[in-house]
C-alpha positions in Angstrom: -36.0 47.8 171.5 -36.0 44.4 172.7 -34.7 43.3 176.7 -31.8 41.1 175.0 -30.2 43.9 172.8 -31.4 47.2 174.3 -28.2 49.2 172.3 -28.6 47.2 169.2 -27.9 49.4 166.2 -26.5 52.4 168.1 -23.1 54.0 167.1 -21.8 54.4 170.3 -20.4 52.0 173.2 -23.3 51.0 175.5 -21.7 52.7 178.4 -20.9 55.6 176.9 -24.8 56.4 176.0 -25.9 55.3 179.4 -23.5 57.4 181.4 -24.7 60.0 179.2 -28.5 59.4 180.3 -27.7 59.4 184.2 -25.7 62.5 184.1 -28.6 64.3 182.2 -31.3 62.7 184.3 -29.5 63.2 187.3 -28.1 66.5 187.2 -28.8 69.9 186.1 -27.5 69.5 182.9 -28.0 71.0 179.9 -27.6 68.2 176.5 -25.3 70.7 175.0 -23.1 70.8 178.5 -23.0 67.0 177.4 -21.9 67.4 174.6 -18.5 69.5 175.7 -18.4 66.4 178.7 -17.9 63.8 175.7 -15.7 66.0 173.7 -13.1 66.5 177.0 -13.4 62.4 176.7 -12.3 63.1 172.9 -16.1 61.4 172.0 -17.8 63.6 169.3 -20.8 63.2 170.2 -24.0 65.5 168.7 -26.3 67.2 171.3 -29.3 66.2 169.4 -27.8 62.5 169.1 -28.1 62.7 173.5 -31.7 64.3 173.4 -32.7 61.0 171.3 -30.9 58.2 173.9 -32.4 59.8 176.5 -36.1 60.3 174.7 -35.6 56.6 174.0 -34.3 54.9 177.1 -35.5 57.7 180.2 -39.0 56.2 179.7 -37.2 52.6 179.5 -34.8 53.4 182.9 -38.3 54.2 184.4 -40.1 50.8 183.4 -37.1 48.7 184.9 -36.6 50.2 188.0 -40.4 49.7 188.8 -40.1 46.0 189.6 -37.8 46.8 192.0 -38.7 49.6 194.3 -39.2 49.3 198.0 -43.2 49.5 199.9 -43.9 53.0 200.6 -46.5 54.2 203.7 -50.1 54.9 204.2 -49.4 58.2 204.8 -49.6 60.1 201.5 -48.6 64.1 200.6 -49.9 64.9 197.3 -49.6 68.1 195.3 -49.3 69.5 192.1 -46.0 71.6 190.6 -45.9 73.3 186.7 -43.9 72.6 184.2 -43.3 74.9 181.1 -44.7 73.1 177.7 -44.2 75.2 174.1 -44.3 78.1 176.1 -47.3 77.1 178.5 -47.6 75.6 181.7 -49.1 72.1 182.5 -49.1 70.1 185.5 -47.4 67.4 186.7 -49.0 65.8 189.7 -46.6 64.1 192.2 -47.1 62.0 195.5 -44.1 61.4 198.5 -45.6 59.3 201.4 -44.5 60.5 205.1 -40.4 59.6 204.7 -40.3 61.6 201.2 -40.3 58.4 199.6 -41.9 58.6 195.6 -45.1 57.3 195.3 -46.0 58.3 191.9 -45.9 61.3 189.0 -48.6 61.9 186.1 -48.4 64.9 183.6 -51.6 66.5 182.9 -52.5 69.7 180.7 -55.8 70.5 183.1 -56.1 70.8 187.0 -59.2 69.8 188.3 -61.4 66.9 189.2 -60.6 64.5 186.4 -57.5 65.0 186.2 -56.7 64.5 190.1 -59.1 61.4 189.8 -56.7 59.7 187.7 -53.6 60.7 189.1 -54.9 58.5 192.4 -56.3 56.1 190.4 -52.6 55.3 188.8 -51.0 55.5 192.2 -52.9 53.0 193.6 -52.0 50.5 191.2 -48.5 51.0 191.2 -46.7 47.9 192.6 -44.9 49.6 195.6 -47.6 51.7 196.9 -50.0 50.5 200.1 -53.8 51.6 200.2 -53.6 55.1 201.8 -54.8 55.7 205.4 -54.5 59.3 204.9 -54.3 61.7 202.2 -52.4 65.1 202.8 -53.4 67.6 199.9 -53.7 71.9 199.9 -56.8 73.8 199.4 -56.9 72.6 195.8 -60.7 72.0 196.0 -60.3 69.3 193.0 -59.4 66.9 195.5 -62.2 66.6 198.0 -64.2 65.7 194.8 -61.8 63.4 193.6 -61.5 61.6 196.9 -65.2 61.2 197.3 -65.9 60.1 193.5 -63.1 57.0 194.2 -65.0 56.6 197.2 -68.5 55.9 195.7 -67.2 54.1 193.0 -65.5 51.6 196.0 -61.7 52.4 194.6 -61.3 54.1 197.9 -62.4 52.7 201.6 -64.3 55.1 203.7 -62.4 55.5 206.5 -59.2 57.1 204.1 -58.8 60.1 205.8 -58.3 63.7 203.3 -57.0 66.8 205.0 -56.3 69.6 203.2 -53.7 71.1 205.8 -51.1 73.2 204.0 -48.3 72.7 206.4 -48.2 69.2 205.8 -47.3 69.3 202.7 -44.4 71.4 203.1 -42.4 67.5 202.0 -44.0 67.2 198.9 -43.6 71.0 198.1 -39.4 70.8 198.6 -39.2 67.3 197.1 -40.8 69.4 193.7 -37.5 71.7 194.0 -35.4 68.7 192.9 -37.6 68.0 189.8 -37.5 71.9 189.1 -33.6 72.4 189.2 -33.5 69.3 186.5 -35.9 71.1 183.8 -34.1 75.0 183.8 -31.2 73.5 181.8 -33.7 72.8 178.8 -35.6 76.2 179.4 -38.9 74.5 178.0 -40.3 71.2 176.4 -41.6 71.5 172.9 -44.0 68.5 173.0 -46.6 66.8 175.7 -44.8 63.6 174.8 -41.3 64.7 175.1 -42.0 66.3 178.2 -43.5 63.2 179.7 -40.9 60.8 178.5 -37.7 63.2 179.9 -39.6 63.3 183.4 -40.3 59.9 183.7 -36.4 60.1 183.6 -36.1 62.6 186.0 -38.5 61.1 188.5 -36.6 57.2 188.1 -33.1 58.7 188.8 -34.8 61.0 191.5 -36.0 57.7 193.5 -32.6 56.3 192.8 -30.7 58.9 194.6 -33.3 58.9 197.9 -32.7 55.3 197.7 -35.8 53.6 196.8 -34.7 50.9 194.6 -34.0 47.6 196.4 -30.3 47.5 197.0 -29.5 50.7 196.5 -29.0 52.9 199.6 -29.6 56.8 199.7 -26.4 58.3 198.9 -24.7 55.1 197.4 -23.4 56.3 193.8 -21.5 53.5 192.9 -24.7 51.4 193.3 -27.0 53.6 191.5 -24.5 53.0 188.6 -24.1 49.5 189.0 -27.8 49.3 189.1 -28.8 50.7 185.6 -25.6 49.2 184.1 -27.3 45.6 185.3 -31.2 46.5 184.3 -29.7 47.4 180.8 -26.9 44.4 180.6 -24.2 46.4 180.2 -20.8 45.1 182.4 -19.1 47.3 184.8 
């Protein structure tokens, strides 16, 4: 896919594939409930044929959004939720800062050390996140270990405070809930990579709606619809 053509090829009208990407990233839907959507438009369009646009552009929404999402806080709430993979669960790590704002969201089939390690390390480099002043995390005791590995290693500064309060997470822990309602529609993901290419999805349109993306409020539809129309170069 190239950034001049990104629907080149495809059978279908350009805003006919990305309205059905948002709706499934956006709302509980299942790809067959799309499927009877398009056919009350009189479009016969395949189930299957939706699981592929959005396999193929939810990762894509998520890369050209990133550019433009708004500084988060210091203050970070970090926790892990589980998603069901082939019929077992993995984790997906996920950060909010203190206003419920995403920081960041790595899928992982282990939770422990390592893994925790690089969830921080990738949410430090992302390009709308500020160097934490303190880290709010449960009694996951991967974390301390994490915390003070990134510390020895200079990634982290000293005086980033971790507290392991569970209270404070409560944020994080209902932010999860959106992110939870989205995957019951598909029951389960049959592969690591399918899974982590639908939630990257999930996650972008999820930002979109608390309105994280620069010039789109919270609440403002018609925006977040303008938006992806624009990052995609479709007309509206």
């Amino acid at each position: 896919m190239t950034d001049q053509h990104p629907f080149k090829w495809r059978h279908f009208q350009s805003d006919i594939i990305l309205l059905c990407i948002r709706w499934y990233l956006r709302y509980a839907l299942s790809y067959r409930d799309l499927e009877e959507m398009m056919a009350e438009r009189r479009l016969s369009v395949d189930h299957t044929t939706i699981y592929r646009w959005v396999q193929h552009y939810a990762p894509e929404l998520n890369k050209r959004c990133q550019p433009f999402l708004k500084p988060s806080n210091d203050s970070w709430r970090v926790d892990e939720t589980y998603i069901k993979v082939k019929k077992e669960w993995i984790y997906l790590y996920r950060a909010v800062d203190s206003q419920g704002n995403t920081l960041d969201f790595v899928l992982s089939p282990t939770r422990d050390g390592k893994a925790a390690k690089c969830f921080f390390l990738k949410t430090l480099v992302a390009s709308h996140t500020s160097e934490p002043r303190v880290i709010n995390v449960d009694k996951n005791a991967a974390y301390p270990k994490a915390v003070a590995d990134l510390k020895a290693a200079r990634v982290l500064p000293e005086h980033v405070e971790l507290r392991q309060v569970k209270y404070l997470n409560n944020l994080i822990e209902q932010d999860h809930r959106f992110i939870k309602r989205l995957t019951k529609p598909g029951m389960v993901f049959f592969s690591f990579e399918t899974a982590w290419r639908t939630l990257q999805g999930f996650e972008m349109m999820n930002m979109l709606r608390k309105g994280q993306v620069q010039g789109v409020a919270k609440g403002d539809v018609g925006g977040q619809v303008a938006l992806v129309a624009t990052l995609f170069g479709v007309a509206v």
